[in-house]
VEXZA-514874 format. One record per residue (C-alpha): residue number from 0; x, y, z; residue in three letters. Coordinates in nm, 3 decimals. Layout:
BEGIN
ATOM  baba     east    north       up  tordo
ATOM   NUM        X        Y        Z    ALA
...
END
This chain:
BEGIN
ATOM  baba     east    north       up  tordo
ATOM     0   -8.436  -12.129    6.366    UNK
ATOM     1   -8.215  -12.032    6.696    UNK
ATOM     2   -8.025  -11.718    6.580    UNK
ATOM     3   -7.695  -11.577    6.760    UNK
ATOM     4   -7.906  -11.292    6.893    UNK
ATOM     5   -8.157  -11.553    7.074    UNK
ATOM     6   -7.866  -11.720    7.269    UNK
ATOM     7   -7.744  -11.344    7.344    UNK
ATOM     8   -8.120  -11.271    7.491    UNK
ATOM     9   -8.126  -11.624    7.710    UNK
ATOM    10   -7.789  -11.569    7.822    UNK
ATOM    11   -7.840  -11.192    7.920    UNK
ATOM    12   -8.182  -11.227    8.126    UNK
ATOM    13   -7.995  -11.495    8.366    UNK
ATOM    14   -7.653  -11.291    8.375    UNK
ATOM    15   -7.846  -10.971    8.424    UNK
ATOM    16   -8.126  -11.105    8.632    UNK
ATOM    17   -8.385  -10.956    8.454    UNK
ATOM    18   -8.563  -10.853    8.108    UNK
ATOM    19   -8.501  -10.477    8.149    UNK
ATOM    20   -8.100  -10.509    8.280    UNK
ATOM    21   -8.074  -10.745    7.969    UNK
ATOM    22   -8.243  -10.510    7.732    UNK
ATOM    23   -8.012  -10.202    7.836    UNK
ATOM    24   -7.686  -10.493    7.813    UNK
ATOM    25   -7.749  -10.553    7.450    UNK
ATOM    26   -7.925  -10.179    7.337    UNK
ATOM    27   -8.286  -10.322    7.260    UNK
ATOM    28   -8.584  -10.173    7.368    UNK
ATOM    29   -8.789  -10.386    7.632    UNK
ATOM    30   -9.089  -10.470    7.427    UNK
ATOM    31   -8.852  -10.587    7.117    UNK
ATOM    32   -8.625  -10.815    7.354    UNK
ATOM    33   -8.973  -10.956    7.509    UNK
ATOM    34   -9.099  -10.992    7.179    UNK
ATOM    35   -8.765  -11.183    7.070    UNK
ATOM    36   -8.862  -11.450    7.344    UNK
ATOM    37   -9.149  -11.496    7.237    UNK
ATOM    38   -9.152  -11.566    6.938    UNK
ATOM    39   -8.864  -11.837    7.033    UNK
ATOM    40   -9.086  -11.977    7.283    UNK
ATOM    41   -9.351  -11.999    6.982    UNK
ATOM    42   -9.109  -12.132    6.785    UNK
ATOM    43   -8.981  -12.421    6.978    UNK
ATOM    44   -9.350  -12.493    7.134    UNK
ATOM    45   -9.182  -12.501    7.465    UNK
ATOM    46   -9.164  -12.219    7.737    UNK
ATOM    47   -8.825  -12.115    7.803    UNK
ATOM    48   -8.941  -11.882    8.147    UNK
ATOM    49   -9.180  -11.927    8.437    UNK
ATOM    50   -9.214  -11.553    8.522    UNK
ATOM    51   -9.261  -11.453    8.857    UNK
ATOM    52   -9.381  -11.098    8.869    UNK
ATOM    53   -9.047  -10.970    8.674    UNK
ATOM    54   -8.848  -11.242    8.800    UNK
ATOM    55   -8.799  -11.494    8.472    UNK
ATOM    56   -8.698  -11.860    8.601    UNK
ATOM    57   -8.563  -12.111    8.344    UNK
ATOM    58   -8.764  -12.426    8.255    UNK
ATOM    59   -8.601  -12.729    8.127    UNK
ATOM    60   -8.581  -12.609    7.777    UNK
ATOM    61   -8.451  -12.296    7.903    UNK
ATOM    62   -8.172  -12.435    8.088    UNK
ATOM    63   -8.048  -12.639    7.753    UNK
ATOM    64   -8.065  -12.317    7.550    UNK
ATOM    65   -7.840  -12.165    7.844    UNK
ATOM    66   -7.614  -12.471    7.829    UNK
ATOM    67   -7.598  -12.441    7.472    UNK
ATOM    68   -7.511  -12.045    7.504    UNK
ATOM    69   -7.284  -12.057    7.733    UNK
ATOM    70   -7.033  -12.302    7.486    UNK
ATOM    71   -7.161  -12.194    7.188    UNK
ATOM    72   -7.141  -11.746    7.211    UNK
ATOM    73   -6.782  -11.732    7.357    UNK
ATOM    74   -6.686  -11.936    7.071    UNK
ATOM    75   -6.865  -11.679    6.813    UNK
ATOM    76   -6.692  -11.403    7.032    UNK
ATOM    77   -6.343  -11.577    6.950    UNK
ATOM    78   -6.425  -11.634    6.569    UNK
ATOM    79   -6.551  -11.255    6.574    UNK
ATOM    80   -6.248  -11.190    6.739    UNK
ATOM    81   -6.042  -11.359    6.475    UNK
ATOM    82   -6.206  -11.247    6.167    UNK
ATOM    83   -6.143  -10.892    6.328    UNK
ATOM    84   -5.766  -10.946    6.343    UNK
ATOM    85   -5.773  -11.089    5.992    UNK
ATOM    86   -5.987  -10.769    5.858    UNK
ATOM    87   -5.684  -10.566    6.005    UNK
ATOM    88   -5.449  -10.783    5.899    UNK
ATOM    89   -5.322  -10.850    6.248    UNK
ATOM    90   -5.304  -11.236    6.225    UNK
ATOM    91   -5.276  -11.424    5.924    UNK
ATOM    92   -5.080  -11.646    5.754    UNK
ATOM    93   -4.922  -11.530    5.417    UNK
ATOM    94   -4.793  -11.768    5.165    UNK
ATOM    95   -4.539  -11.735    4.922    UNK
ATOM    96   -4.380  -11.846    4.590    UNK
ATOM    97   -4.101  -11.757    4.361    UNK
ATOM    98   -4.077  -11.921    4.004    UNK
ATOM    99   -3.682  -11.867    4.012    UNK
ATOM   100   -3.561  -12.186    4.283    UNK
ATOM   101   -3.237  -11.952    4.302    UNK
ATOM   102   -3.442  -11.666    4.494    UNK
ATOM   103   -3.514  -11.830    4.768    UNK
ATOM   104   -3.190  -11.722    4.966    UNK
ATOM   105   -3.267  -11.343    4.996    UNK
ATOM   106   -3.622  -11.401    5.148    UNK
ATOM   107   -3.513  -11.484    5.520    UNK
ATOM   108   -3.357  -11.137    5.577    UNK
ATOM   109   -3.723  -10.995    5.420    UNK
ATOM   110   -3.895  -11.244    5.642    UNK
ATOM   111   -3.699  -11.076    5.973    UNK
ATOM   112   -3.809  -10.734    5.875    UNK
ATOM   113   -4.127  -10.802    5.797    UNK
ATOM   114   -4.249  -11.000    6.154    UNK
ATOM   115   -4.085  -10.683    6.342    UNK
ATOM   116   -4.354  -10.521    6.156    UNK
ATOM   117   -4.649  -10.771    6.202    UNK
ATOM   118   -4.505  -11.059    6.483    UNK
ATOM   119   -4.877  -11.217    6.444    UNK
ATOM   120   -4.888  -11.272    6.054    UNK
ATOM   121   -4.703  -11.630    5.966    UNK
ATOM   122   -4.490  -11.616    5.651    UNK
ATOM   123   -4.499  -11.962    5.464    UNK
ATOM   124   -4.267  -12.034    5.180    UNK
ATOM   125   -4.466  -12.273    4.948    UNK
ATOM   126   -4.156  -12.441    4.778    UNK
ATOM   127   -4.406  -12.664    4.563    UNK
ATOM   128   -4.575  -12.384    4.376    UNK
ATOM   129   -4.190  -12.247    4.254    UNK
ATOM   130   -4.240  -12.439    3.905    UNK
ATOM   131   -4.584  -12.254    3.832    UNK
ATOM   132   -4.688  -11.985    4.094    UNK
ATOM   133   -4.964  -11.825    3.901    UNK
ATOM   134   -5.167  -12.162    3.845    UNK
ATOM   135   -5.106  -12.149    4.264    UNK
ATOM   136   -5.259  -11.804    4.306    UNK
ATOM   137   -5.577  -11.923    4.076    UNK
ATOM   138   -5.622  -12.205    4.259    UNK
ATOM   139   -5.607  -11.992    4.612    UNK
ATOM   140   -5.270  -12.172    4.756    UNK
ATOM   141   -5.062  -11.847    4.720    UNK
ATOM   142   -5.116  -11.492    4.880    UNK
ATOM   143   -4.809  -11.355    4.682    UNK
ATOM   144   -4.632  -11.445    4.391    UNK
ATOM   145   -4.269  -11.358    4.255    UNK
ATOM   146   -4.297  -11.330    3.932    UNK
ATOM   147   -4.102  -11.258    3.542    UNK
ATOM   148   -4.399  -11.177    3.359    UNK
ATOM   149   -4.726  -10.950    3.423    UNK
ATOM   150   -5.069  -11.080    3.298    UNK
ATOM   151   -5.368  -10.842    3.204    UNK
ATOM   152   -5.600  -10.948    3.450    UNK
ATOM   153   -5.874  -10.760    3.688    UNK
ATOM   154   -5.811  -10.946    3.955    UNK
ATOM   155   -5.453  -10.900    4.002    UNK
ATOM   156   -5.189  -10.623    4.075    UNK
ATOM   157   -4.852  -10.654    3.975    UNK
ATOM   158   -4.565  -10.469    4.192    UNK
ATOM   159   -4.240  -10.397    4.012    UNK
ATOM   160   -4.001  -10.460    4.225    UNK
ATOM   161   -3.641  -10.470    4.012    UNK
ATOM   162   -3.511  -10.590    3.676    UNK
ATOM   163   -3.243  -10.848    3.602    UNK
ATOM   164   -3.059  -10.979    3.259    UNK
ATOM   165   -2.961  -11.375    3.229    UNK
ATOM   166   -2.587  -11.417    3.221    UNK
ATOM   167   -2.398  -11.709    3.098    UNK
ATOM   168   -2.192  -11.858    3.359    UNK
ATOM   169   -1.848  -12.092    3.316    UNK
ATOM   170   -1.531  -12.215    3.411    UNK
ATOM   171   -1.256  -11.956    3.393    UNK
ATOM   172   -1.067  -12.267    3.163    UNK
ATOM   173   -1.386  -12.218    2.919    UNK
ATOM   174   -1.254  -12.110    2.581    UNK
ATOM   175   -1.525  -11.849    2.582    UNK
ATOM   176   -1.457  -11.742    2.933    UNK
ATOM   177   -1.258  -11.415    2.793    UNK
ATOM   178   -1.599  -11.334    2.545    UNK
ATOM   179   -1.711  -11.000    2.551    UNK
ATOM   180   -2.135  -11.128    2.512    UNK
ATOM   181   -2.175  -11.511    2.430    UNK
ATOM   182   -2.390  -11.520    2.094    UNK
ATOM   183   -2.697  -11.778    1.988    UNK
ATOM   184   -2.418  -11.986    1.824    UNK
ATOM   185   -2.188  -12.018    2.092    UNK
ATOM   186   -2.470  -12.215    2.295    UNK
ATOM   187   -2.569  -12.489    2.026    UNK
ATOM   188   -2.241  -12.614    2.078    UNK
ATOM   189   -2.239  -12.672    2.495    UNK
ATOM   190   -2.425  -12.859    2.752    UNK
ATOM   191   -2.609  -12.629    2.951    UNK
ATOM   192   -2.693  -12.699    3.357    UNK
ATOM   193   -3.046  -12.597    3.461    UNK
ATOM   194   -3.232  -12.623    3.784    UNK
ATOM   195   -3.509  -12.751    3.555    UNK
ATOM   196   -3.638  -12.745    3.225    UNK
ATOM   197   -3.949  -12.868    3.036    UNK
ATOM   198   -4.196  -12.772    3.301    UNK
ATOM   199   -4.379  -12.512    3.059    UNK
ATOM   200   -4.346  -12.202    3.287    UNK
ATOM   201   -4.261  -11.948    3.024    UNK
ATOM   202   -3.957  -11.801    3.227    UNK
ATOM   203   -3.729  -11.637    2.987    UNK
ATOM   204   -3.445  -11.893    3.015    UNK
ATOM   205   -3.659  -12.195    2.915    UNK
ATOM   206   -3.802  -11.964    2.623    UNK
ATOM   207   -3.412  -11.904    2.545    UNK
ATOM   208   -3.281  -12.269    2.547    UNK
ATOM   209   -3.613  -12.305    2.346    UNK
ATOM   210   -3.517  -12.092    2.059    UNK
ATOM   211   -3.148  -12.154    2.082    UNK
ATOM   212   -3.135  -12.538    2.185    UNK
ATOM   213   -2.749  -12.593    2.295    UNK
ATOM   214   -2.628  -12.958    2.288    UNK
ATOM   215   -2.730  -13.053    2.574    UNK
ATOM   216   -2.947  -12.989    2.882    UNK
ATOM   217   -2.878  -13.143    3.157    UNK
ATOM   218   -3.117  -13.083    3.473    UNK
ATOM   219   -2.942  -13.040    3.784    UNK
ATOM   220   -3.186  -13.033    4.090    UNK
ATOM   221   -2.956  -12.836    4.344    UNK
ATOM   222   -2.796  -12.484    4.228    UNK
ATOM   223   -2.440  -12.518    4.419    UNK
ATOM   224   -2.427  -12.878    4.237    UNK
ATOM   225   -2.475  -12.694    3.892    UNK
ATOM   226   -2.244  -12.413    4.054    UNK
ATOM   227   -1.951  -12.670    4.114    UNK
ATOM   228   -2.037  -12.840    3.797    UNK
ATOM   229   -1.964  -12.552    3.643    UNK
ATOM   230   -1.616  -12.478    3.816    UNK
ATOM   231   -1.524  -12.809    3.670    UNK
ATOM   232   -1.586  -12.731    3.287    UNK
ATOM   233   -1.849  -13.005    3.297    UNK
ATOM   234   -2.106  -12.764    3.125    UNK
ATOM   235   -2.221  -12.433    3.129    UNK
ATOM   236   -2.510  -12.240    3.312    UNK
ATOM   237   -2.746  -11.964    3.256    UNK
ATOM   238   -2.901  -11.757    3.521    UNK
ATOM   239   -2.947  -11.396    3.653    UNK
ATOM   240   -2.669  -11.173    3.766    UNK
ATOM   241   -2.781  -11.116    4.094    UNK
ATOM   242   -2.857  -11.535    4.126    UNK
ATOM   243   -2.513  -11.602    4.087    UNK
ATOM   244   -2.345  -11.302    4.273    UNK
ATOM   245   -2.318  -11.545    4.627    UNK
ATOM   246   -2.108  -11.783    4.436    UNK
ATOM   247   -1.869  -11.574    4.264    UNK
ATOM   248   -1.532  -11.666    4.221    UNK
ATOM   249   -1.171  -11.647    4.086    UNK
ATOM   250   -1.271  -11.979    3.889    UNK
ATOM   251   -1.620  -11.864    3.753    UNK
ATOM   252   -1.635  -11.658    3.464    UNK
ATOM   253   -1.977  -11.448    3.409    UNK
ATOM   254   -2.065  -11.333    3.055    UNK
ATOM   255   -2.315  -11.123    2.927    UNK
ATOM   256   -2.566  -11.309    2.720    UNK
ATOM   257   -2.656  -11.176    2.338    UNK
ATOM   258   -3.061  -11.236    2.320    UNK
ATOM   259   -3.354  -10.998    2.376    UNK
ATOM   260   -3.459  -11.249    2.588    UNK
ATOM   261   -3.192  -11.210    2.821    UNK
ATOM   262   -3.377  -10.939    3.044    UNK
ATOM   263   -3.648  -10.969    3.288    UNK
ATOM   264   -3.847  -10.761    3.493    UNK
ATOM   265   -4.001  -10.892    3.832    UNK
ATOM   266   -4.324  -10.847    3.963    UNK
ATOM   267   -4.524  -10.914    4.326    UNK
ATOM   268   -4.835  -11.017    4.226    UNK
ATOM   269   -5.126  -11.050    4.466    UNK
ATOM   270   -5.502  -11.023    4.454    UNK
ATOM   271   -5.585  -10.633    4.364    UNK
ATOM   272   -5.780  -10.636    4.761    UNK
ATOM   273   -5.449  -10.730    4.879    UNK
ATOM   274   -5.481  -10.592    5.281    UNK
ATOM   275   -5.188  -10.331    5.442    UNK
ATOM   276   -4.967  -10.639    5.564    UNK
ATOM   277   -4.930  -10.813    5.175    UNK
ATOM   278   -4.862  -10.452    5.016    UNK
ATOM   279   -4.608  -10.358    5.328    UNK
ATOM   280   -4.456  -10.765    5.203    UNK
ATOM   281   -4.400  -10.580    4.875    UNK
ATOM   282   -4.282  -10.282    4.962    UNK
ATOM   283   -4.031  -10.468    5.162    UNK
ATOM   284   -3.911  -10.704    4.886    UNK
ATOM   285   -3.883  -10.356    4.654    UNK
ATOM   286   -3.624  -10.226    4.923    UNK
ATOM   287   -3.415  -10.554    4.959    UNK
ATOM   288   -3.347  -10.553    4.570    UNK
ATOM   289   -3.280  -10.179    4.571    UNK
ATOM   290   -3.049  -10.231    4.842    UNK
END
Protein backbone atom coordinates (compact mmCIF):
# COMPACT_ATOMS: atom_id res chain seq x y z
CA UNK A 1 0.00 0.00 0.00
CA UNK A 2 1.23 3.81 -0.84
CA UNK A 3 1.64 5.34 2.66
CA UNK A 4 1.77 9.29 3.38
CA UNK A 5 5.47 8.91 4.07
CA UNK A 6 6.08 7.35 0.39
CA UNK A 7 4.47 10.44 -1.34
CA UNK A 8 6.69 12.61 1.23
CA UNK A 9 9.96 10.53 -0.13
CA UNK A 10 8.86 10.98 -4.10
CA UNK A 11 8.02 14.43 -3.57
CA UNK A 12 11.28 15.33 -1.57
CA UNK A 13 13.98 13.64 -4.00
CA UNK A 14 12.52 15.93 -7.01
CA UNK A 15 12.08 19.16 -4.72
CA UNK A 16 15.46 18.52 -3.19
CA UNK A 17 17.19 17.15 -6.20
CA UNK A 18 18.60 14.37 -4.63
CA UNK A 19 18.37 11.24 -2.12
CA UNK A 20 20.71 12.72 0.51
CA UNK A 21 19.06 16.62 0.45
CA UNK A 22 15.71 14.63 0.78
CA UNK A 23 16.88 12.44 3.57
CA UNK A 24 18.22 15.51 5.73
CA UNK A 25 14.45 17.42 4.59
CA UNK A 26 12.45 14.78 6.30
CA UNK A 27 15.23 13.49 9.31
CA UNK A 28 15.81 9.86 7.84
CA UNK A 29 18.95 8.36 7.49
CA UNK A 30 20.07 7.73 3.74
CA UNK A 31 20.02 4.00 3.67
CA UNK A 32 16.33 3.95 5.39
CA UNK A 33 14.90 6.63 2.80
CA UNK A 34 16.66 4.40 -0.10
CA UNK A 35 15.33 1.48 1.43
CA UNK A 36 11.72 3.18 1.57
CA UNK A 37 11.96 3.37 -2.36
CA UNK A 38 12.62 0.37 -2.74
CA UNK A 39 10.57 -1.46 -1.35
CA UNK A 40 7.77 0.84 -3.21
CA UNK A 41 9.38 0.14 -6.38
CA UNK A 42 9.04 -3.71 -5.29
CA UNK A 43 5.82 -3.12 -4.39
CA UNK A 44 4.29 -1.61 -7.41
CA UNK A 45 6.62 -3.87 -9.86
CA UNK A 46 7.44 -0.70 -11.60
CA UNK A 47 10.65 1.53 -11.23
CA UNK A 48 9.88 4.84 -10.04
CA UNK A 49 13.86 6.29 -10.82
CA UNK A 50 16.40 5.87 -13.60
CA UNK A 51 19.48 6.84 -11.51
CA UNK A 52 22.18 8.52 -13.03
CA UNK A 53 25.21 8.34 -10.83
CA UNK A 54 23.22 10.22 -7.80
CA UNK A 55 21.05 11.96 -10.09
CA UNK A 56 17.39 10.03 -9.71
CA UNK A 57 15.15 10.82 -12.94
CA UNK A 58 11.41 9.97 -12.79
CA UNK A 59 9.95 7.20 -15.03
CA UNK A 60 6.41 7.19 -16.01
CA UNK A 61 5.21 5.65 -12.85
CA UNK A 62 7.23 8.05 -11.06
CA UNK A 63 5.82 11.04 -12.54
CA UNK A 64 2.03 9.77 -11.58
CA UNK A 65 3.14 9.16 -7.99
CA UNK A 66 4.52 12.92 -8.17
CA UNK A 67 1.22 14.04 -9.74
CA UNK A 68 -0.58 12.25 -7.21
CA UNK A 69 1.72 13.94 -4.31
CA UNK A 70 1.65 17.01 -5.28
CA UNK A 71 -2.61 17.17 -4.86
CA UNK A 72 -2.82 14.71 -2.50
CA UNK A 73 0.12 15.91 0.67
CA UNK A 74 -0.92 19.64 0.75
CA UNK A 75 -4.29 18.42 1.32
CA UNK A 76 -3.04 16.08 4.39
CA UNK A 77 -0.98 19.26 5.44
CA UNK A 78 -4.43 21.26 5.57
CA UNK A 79 -6.41 18.37 7.38
CA UNK A 80 -3.23 18.15 9.79
CA UNK A 81 -3.54 21.64 9.98
CA UNK A 82 -7.15 21.50 10.94
CA UNK A 83 -7.21 18.70 13.31
CA UNK A 84 -4.35 20.83 15.04
CA UNK A 85 -6.64 23.85 15.49
CA UNK A 86 -9.42 21.55 16.67
CA UNK A 87 -6.90 19.74 19.31
CA UNK A 88 -6.40 23.41 20.62
CA UNK A 89 -9.64 24.27 20.31
CA UNK A 90 -8.89 27.10 17.92
CA UNK A 91 -11.63 26.33 15.29
CA UNK A 92 -14.63 24.50 15.92
CA UNK A 93 -18.03 24.68 15.88
CA UNK A 94 -19.93 24.34 19.26
CA UNK A 95 -23.52 23.49 19.46
CA UNK A 96 -25.97 24.27 21.89
CA UNK A 97 -29.32 23.48 23.60
CA UNK A 98 -31.46 24.65 26.41
CA UNK A 99 -34.57 22.52 27.55
CA UNK A 100 -36.29 25.88 28.89
CA UNK A 101 -37.56 27.69 25.15
CA UNK A 102 -37.66 30.89 27.54
CA UNK A 103 -33.67 30.89 27.89
CA UNK A 104 -32.88 31.49 24.77
CA UNK A 105 -32.84 35.42 25.11
CA UNK A 106 -29.80 35.74 27.49
CA UNK A 107 -27.46 33.60 25.20
CA UNK A 108 -26.59 36.37 22.50
CA UNK A 109 -24.85 38.66 25.06
CA UNK A 110 -22.81 35.12 26.17
CA UNK A 111 -22.33 34.45 22.51
CA UNK A 112 -20.50 38.21 22.11
CA UNK A 113 -18.21 37.48 24.95
CA UNK A 114 -17.38 34.34 24.15
CA UNK A 115 -16.10 34.93 20.13
CA UNK A 116 -13.89 37.94 21.65
CA UNK A 117 -12.40 35.08 23.34
CA UNK A 118 -12.21 32.44 20.48
CA UNK A 119 -13.36 34.57 16.96
CA UNK A 120 -12.61 31.02 15.12
CA UNK A 121 -15.00 28.66 17.18
CA UNK A 122 -18.80 28.94 15.59
CA UNK A 123 -21.54 28.94 18.24
CA UNK A 124 -24.76 27.12 16.89
CA UNK A 125 -27.99 27.28 18.76
CA UNK A 126 -29.73 23.90 17.99
CA UNK A 127 -33.40 25.11 18.63
CA UNK A 128 -34.67 21.45 17.75
CA UNK A 129 -32.94 19.62 20.56
CA UNK A 130 -34.76 22.33 23.30
CA UNK A 131 -37.62 19.60 23.99
CA UNK A 132 -34.97 16.81 24.94
CA UNK A 133 -31.25 17.97 24.97
CA UNK A 134 -29.76 15.00 26.67
CA UNK A 135 -31.18 12.36 24.06
CA UNK A 136 -29.17 15.20 21.64
CA UNK A 137 -25.88 14.90 23.50
CA UNK A 138 -26.19 10.82 23.30
CA UNK A 139 -26.81 10.89 19.96
CA UNK A 140 -23.61 13.40 19.30
CA UNK A 141 -25.81 16.55 17.93
CA UNK A 142 -24.99 18.69 21.04
CA UNK A 143 -21.52 19.87 22.48
CA UNK A 144 -23.33 21.54 25.51
CA UNK A 145 -26.42 21.17 27.16
CA UNK A 146 -28.52 23.52 29.57
CA UNK A 147 -29.92 21.57 31.76
CA UNK A 148 -32.58 21.12 35.26
CA UNK A 149 -31.45 17.89 36.27
CA UNK A 150 -27.87 16.06 36.69
CA UNK A 151 -27.57 12.34 35.67
CA UNK A 152 -24.92 9.89 37.25
CA UNK A 153 -23.05 9.16 34.33
CA UNK A 154 -19.08 8.65 33.49
CA UNK A 155 -19.21 10.26 30.59
CA UNK A 156 -20.56 13.51 31.53
CA UNK A 157 -19.76 16.61 33.75
CA UNK A 158 -22.31 18.71 35.01
CA UNK A 159 -21.47 22.60 35.70
CA UNK A 160 -23.69 24.38 38.19
CA UNK A 161 -24.24 27.36 36.97
CA UNK A 162 -27.37 29.06 39.17
CA UNK A 163 -30.65 28.01 40.76
CA UNK A 164 -34.17 29.23 40.03
CA UNK A 165 -37.84 28.55 41.73
CA UNK A 166 -41.12 28.36 39.28
CA UNK A 167 -43.42 31.25 39.97
CA UNK A 168 -47.00 31.50 39.10
CA UNK A 169 -47.68 34.30 36.88
CA UNK A 170 -51.28 36.36 36.31
CA UNK A 171 -53.27 39.19 35.61
CA UNK A 172 -53.13 41.85 38.31
CA UNK A 173 -57.41 41.46 37.98
CA UNK A 174 -56.69 37.63 39.09
CA UNK A 175 -58.50 37.05 42.36
CA UNK A 176 -55.34 35.40 43.57
CA UNK A 177 -53.14 38.11 42.29
CA UNK A 178 -52.81 39.61 46.06
CA UNK A 179 -51.78 35.65 47.38
CA UNK A 180 -48.97 35.47 49.48
CA UNK A 181 -47.75 31.56 47.74
CA UNK A 182 -50.48 30.01 45.36
CA UNK A 183 -51.19 26.39 46.89
CA UNK A 184 -51.82 22.80 44.91
CA UNK A 185 -55.54 23.72 45.15
CA UNK A 186 -55.54 26.99 43.79
CA UNK A 187 -54.23 25.44 40.35
CA UNK A 188 -56.94 22.58 39.82
CA UNK A 189 -59.23 25.26 39.40
CA UNK A 190 -57.38 27.47 36.33
CA UNK A 191 -56.23 27.01 32.86
CA UNK A 192 -52.68 27.10 32.81
CA UNK A 193 -50.52 28.53 29.50
CA UNK A 194 -47.41 26.46 28.68
CA UNK A 195 -44.85 26.70 25.97
CA UNK A 196 -45.44 22.93 25.80
CA UNK A 197 -46.48 20.07 27.61
CA UNK A 198 -46.63 16.27 27.14
CA UNK A 199 -43.27 15.93 25.53
CA UNK A 200 -41.89 13.65 28.50
CA UNK A 201 -38.82 15.81 29.40
CA UNK A 202 -39.02 15.56 33.13
CA UNK A 203 -38.60 19.44 33.68
CA UNK A 204 -40.02 20.29 36.98
CA UNK A 205 -43.07 22.21 35.64
CA UNK A 206 -44.43 19.31 33.55
CA UNK A 207 -43.73 17.01 36.73
CA UNK A 208 -45.83 19.85 38.65
CA UNK A 209 -48.91 20.17 36.30
CA UNK A 210 -48.45 16.31 36.49
CA UNK A 211 -49.11 15.93 40.11
CA UNK A 212 -51.36 18.91 40.44
CA UNK A 213 -53.39 18.80 37.02
CA UNK A 214 -55.22 22.41 36.89
CA UNK A 215 -58.29 22.60 34.59
CA UNK A 216 -56.83 23.17 31.81
CA UNK A 217 -53.60 23.25 29.77
CA UNK A 218 -53.50 25.02 27.07
CA UNK A 219 -50.15 24.96 24.89
CA UNK A 220 -49.12 28.18 23.66
CA UNK A 221 -46.14 27.92 21.15
CA UNK A 222 -44.72 31.59 21.55
CA UNK A 223 -43.88 32.96 25.26
CA UNK A 224 -44.99 36.81 24.69
CA UNK A 225 -48.39 35.18 23.25
CA UNK A 226 -48.78 33.26 26.68
CA UNK A 227 -47.30 36.59 28.27
CA UNK A 228 -50.22 38.77 26.76
CA UNK A 229 -52.58 35.97 27.32
CA UNK A 230 -51.91 36.29 30.58
CA UNK A 231 -52.35 40.21 30.90
CA UNK A 232 -55.79 39.47 29.65
CA UNK A 233 -57.01 37.01 32.50
CA UNK A 234 -57.35 34.38 29.77
CA UNK A 235 -55.32 31.84 31.98
CA UNK A 236 -52.52 31.62 34.08
CA UNK A 237 -48.73 30.69 33.58
CA UNK A 238 -45.97 29.04 35.36
CA UNK A 239 -42.37 29.68 34.79
CA UNK A 240 -39.05 30.78 36.46
CA UNK A 241 -38.47 34.10 38.07
CA UNK A 242 -35.74 35.13 36.11
CA UNK A 243 -37.90 33.84 32.67
CA UNK A 244 -40.38 36.26 33.29
CA UNK A 245 -38.33 39.27 34.71
CA UNK A 246 -38.16 40.94 30.75
CA UNK A 247 -41.86 41.10 30.77
CA UNK A 248 -42.69 42.50 33.99
CA UNK A 249 -45.32 44.80 34.44
CA UNK A 250 -47.85 47.01 36.36
CA UNK A 251 -50.54 44.42 34.94
CA UNK A 252 -48.66 41.09 35.76
CA UNK A 253 -48.78 39.79 39.07
CA UNK A 254 -45.87 37.15 40.08
CA UNK A 255 -46.56 34.72 42.96
CA UNK A 256 -44.54 32.42 44.67
CA UNK A 257 -45.52 28.87 44.00
CA UNK A 258 -46.22 26.29 47.18
CA UNK A 259 -44.54 22.81 45.83
CA UNK A 260 -41.13 21.25 46.46
CA UNK A 261 -41.06 21.05 43.02
CA UNK A 262 -40.99 24.58 42.50
CA UNK A 263 -37.03 24.88 42.58
CA UNK A 264 -34.48 23.97 40.13
CA UNK A 265 -30.96 23.93 39.83
CA UNK A 266 -29.17 24.30 36.33
CA UNK A 267 -26.45 22.51 35.01
CA UNK A 268 -23.87 22.76 31.71
CA UNK A 269 -23.43 19.49 30.81
CA UNK A 270 -20.80 18.40 28.31
CA UNK A 271 -18.68 15.36 27.63
CA UNK A 272 -16.17 14.99 30.84
CA UNK A 273 -13.02 15.60 27.79
CA UNK A 274 -14.78 18.74 27.19
CA UNK A 275 -11.54 20.99 25.56
CA UNK A 276 -10.53 24.78 27.17
CA UNK A 277 -13.08 26.60 24.71
CA UNK A 278 -16.49 24.39 26.01
CA UNK A 279 -15.35 24.80 29.82
CA UNK A 280 -14.41 28.77 29.16
CA UNK A 281 -18.56 28.48 27.38
CA UNK A 282 -19.41 27.49 30.96
CA UNK A 283 -17.63 29.54 32.88
CA UNK A 284 -19.11 32.28 30.87
CA UNK A 285 -22.77 31.24 31.21
CA UNK A 286 -21.89 30.90 35.30
CA UNK A 287 -20.98 34.75 35.19
CA UNK A 288 -24.05 35.96 33.09
CA UNK A 289 -26.49 34.36 35.76
CA UNK A 290 -24.40 35.67 38.65
CA UNK A 291 -24.52 38.93 37.12
Amino acid sequence: MITFQHLQIVRSIITEGSVTKASQKLHLTQSALSHQVRDLETMLGLPLFHRSGKKMILTEAGRKVLEHAESMLPMMDNLKSELLQLKEGRKQTIRVSTECYTSYHWLPGVFRTFRQLYPDVTLQIVVQATQKPMAAMEAGELDLAIVSRSVTNSNYRYDHLFDDELVVVMSNEHPLAHAKKIKETHIKDEAVMVYTFGSNTGSALESFLKLTPPKRIIPVPLTEAIIEMVKANIGITVMARWAVAPYLCEQLAVVPLESPLRKRRWYACMHKEANEPLRQLSALLRQQFKS
